[in-house]
C-alpha positions in Angstrom: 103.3 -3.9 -29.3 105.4 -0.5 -29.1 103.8 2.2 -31.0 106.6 4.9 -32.6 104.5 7.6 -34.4 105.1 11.0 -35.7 103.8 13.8 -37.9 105.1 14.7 -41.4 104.5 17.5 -43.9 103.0 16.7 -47.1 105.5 18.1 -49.9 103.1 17.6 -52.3 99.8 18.7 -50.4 101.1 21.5 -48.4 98.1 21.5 -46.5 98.0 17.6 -45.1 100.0 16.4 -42.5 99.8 12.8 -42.4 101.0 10.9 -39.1 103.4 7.7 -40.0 104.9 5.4 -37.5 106.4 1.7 -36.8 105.1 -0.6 -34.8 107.4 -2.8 -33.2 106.1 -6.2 -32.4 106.4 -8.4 -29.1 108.9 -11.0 -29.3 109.0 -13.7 -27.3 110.3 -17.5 -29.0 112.0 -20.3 -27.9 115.5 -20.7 -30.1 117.8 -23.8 -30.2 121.7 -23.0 -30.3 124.2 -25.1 -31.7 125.0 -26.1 -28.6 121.7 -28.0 -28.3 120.4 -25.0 -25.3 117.4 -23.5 -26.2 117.1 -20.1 -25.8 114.5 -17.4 -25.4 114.6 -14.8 -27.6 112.4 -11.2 -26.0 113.0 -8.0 -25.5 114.9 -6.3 -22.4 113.1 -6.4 -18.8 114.4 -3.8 -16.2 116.5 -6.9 -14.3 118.3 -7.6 -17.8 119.7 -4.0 -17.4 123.0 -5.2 -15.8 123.8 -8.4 -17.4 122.6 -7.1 -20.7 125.4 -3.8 -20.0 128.3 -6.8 -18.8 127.9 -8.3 -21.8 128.4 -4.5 -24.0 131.0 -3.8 -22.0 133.2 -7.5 -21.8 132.4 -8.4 -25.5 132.9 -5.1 -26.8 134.7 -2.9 -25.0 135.6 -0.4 -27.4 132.1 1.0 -27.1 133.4 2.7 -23.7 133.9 6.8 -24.6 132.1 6.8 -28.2 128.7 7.6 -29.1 127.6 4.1 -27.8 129.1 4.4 -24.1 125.4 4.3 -22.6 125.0 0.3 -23.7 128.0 0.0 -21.2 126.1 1.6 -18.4 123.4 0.0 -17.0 122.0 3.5 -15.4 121.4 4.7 -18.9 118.9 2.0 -20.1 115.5 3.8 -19.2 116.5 6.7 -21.1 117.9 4.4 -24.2 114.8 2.8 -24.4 111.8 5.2 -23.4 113.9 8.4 -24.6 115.7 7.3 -28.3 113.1 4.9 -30.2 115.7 2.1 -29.4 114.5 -1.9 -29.0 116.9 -4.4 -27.3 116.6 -8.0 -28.0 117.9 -10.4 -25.3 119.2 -14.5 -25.4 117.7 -15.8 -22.1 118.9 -19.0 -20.8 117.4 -19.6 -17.4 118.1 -15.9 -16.3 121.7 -15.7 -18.2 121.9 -13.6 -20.6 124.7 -14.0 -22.7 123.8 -12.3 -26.1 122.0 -9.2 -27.0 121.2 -7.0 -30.4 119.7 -3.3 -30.7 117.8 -2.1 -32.8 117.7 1.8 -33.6 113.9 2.8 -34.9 113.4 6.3 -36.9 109.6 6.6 -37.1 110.0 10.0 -38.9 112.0 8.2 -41.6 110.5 4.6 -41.4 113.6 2.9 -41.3 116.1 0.9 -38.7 119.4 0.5 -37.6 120.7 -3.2 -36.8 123.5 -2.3 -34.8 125.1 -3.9 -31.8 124.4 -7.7 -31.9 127.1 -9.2 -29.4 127.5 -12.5 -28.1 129.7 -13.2 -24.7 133.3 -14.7 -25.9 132.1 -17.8 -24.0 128.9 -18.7 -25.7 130.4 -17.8 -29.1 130.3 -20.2 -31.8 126.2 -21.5 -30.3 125.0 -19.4 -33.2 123.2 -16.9 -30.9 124.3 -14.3 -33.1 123.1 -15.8 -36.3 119.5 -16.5 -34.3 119.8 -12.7 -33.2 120.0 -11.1 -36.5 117.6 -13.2 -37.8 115.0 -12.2 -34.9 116.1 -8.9 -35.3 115.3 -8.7 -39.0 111.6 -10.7 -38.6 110.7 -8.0 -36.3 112.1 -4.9 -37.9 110.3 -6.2 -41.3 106.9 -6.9 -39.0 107.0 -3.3 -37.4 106.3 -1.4 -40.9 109.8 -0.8 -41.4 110.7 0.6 -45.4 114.5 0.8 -45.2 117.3 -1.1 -42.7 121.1 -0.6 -42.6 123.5 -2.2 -40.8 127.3 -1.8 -40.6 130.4 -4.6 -39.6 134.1 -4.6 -39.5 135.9 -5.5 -42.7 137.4 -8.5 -41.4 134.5 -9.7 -39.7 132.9 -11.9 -42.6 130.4 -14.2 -40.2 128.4 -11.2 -40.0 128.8 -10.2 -43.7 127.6 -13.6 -44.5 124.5 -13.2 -42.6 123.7 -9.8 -44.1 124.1 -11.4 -47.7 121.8 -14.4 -46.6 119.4 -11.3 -46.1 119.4 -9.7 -48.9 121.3 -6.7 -47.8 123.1 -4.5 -50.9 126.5 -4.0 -50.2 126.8 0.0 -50.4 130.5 0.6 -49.1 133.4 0.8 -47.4 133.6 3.2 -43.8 137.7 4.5 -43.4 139.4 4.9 -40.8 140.0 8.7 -41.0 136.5 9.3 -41.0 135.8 7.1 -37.7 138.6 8.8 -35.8 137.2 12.5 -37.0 134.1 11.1 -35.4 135.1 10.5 -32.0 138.5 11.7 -31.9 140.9 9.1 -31.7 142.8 8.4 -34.2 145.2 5.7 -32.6 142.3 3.5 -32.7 140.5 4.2 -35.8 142.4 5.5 -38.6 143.2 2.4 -40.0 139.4 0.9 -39.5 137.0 -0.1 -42.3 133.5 -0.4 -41.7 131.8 -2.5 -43.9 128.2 -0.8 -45.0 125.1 -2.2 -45.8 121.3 -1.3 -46.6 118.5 -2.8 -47.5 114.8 -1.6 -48.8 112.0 -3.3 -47.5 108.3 -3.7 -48.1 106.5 -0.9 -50.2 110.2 1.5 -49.8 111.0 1.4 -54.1 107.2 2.6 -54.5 107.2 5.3 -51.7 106.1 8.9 -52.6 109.0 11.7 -52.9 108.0 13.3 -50.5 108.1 10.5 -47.9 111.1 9.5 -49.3 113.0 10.6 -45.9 113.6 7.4 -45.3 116.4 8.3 -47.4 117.6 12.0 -46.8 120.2 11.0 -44.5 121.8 9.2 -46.8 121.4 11.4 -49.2 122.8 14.4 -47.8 126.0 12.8 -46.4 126.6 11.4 -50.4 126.4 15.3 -51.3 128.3 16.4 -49.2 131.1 13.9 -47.9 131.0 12.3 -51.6 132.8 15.0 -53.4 135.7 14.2 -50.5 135.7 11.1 -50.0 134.8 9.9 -54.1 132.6 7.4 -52.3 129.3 7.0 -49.9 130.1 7.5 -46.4 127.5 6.9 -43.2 127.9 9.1 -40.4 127.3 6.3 -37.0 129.0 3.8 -36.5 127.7 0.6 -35.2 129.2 -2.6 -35.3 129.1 -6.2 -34.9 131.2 -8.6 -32.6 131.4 -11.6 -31.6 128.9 -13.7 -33.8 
């Protein structure tokens, strides 16, 4: 178990401070692909640092110079995971690891990013990414999470499929001018979509207002890039490949 815990403010006791958290549960189970090899599905050991960064940076090479370079660089993985609430979920097959998926905790808000699930180009097709993402899900729901998003690329419909078959609400649609005010290049992004979904989960539609901060992001970048954009807008940008 990995313990995430931090201290909130009482909006509508001043005087209480209440400590909230997510606890993120082992994972360790054996998987069968469609290619009749199981699998074990756990989170990262130190020796998965490099082939867990080959696959980031051969599957998915346009991570390299965005917010998401780190995953690329094996040298950066202590500091993902001890320094920026971050889980990585590994397919082991006898020491190969040929697909991995993140997931991005916020204990302060009690919610989760899904981001990053990417299978080698040669083991595509086994279903390791479908078997990810539904790993990824069991333990984000088991670790106390109240809210989950995830994002993928407009054209990429596997993975829009999958977040369907979970129940995710369709929000909307990431442009391309955003993306390439984000990291500054538009020859690659402006003409990007970014599909965007969310979902609540557990206890989230009875929460109090005040620990409703699950939400606040989102709600701040509806105030303020809504009234540009006519439409709801996330800030990051992770994304799917290869499933």
């Amino acid at each position: 178990m990995n313990y995430f815990g931090t201290r909130i403010f009482r909006l509508d006791n001043p005087g209480r401070i209440d400590e909230i958290g997510l606890v993120f549960p082992t994972v360790d189970i054996s998987r069968t692909g469609r290619d009749g090899v199981e699998y074990i599905i756990r989170e990262i050991h130190e020796e998965d640092y490099v082939g867990v960064s080959e696959v980031y940076a051969n599957a998915f090479p346009e991570l390299r110079n965005t917010s998401y370079d780190g995953f690329t660089r094996a040298e950066c993985y202590p500091d993902i995971l001890q320094n920026r609430n971050t889980r990585i979920l590994v397919a082991d097959r006898s020491g190969i690891i040929p697909a991995t998926s993140t997931i991005i905790l916020n204990p302060q808000n009690m919610s989760a990013e899904l981001a990053l699930v990417v299978v080698s180009p040669e083991y595509q097709g086994t279903g390791l990414g479908s078997i990810l993402f539904d790993e990824s899900m069991t333990a984000i729901e088991n670790a106390g999470t109240e809210y989950v998003c995830a994002f993928c690329e407009t054209f990429d419909t596997k993975t829009q499929r999958l977040c369907e078959k979970h129940e995710f609400r369709r929000v909307g649609v990431m442009q391309g001018p955003i993306l390439a005010s984000l990291f500054g290049d538009p020859s690659r992004y402006y003409r990007a979509q970014t599909v965007y979904y969310e979902k609540l989960l557990g206890s989230a539609d009875r929460l109090l207002q005040s620990q409703t901060a699950v939400l606040g992001p989102f709600y701040y970048l509806k105030k303020t890039l809504g009234r540009m954009l006519g439409n709801f807008q996330p800030t990051s940008y992770p994304r799917f490949w290869g499933i």
